[in-house]
C-alpha positions in Angstrom: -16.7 -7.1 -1.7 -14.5 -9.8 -2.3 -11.7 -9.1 -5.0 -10.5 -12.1 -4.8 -13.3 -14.5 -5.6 -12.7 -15.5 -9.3 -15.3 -17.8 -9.8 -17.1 -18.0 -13.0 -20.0 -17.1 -12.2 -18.9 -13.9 -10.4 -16.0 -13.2 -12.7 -17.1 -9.8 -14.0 -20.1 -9.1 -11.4 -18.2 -9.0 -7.9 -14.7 -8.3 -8.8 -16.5 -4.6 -10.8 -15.5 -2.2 -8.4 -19.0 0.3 -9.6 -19.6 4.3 -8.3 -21.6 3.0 -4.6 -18.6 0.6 -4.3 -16.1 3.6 -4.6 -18.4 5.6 -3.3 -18.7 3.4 0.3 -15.1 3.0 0.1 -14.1 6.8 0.3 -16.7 7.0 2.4 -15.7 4.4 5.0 -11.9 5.9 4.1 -13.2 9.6 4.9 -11.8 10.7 1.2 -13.4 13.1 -1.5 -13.0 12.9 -5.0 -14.2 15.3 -7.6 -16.2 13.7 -10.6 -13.1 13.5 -12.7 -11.0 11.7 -9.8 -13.6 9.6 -9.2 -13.5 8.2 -12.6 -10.0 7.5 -12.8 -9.4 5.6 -9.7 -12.5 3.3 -10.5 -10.7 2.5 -13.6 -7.3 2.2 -12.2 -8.9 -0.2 -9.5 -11.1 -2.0 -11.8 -7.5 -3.0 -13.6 -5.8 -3.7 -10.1 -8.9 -6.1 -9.3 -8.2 -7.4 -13.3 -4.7 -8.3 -12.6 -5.7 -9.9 -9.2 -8.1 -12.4 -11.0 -5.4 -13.2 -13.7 -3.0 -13.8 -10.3 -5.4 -15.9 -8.8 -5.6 -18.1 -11.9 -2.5 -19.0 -11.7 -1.7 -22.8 -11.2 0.9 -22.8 -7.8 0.8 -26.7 -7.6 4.2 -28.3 -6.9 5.7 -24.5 -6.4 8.2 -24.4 -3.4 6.9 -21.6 -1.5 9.4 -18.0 -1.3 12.0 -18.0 1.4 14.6 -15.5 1.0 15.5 -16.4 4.5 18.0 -19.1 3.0 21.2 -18.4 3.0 21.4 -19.0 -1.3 25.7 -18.6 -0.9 25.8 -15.8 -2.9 26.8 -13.4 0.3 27.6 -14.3 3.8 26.8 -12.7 6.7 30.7 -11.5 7.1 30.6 -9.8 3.5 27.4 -7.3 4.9 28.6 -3.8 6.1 28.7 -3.5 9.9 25.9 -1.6 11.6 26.5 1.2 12.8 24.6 4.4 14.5 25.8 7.8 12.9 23.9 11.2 13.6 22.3 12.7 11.1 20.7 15.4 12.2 20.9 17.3 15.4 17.8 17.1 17.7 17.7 21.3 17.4 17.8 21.2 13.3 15.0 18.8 14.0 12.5 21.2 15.8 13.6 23.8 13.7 10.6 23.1 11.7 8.0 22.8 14.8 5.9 25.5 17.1 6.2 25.2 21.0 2.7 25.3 22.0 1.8 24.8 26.0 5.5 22.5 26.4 4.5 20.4 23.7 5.3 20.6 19.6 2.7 21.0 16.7 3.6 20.6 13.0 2.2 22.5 10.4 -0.6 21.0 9.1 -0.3 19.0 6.3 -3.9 17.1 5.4 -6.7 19.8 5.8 
């Protein structure tokens, strides 16, 4: 599946994300959806793919490519706040949300 392969000929056939398309992803991704779930996120990625091919039509000829690197001028280095280590919490507030199982910690479980 390549989502960004906006030829013509493939415009609306490849970039379609269809139900065995979802249904290999969540698959490969180890994820169940009900019916109604399902539905949504194919139309929610059939308009991410959507807005991928209107990126990729784009003209970027004679565009400087980003660096935010560059020191622009509008702030210096000296004008950024120092960094500095402060303690937030304490390492027994920490635990206090863990189980000592065998001289090791467990969470509670969060994804079933």
């Amino acid at each position: 599946m390549n989502l960004l392969n906006n030829s013509p000929e493939n415009k609306n056939l490849e970039n379609k994300i269809d139900n065995r398309k979802f249904s290999h992803l969540a698959n490969l991704s180890k994820l169940n959806f009900s019916e109604k779930e399902e539905a949504a996120l194919i139309d929610d990625l059939n308009l991410i793919a959507g807005f991928i091919d209107k990126v990729c039509e784009y003209d970027e000829q004679g565009l400087k490519p980003y660096d935010d690197t560059i020191d622009s001028g509008c702030v210096s280095y000296s004008q950024l706040r120092e960094d500095a280590s402060a303690v937030t919490a304490t390492p027994q507030q920490l635990l206090a949300n863990t189980q000592s199982e065998n001289n090791c910690y467990t969470i509670p479980r969060v994804i079933d």
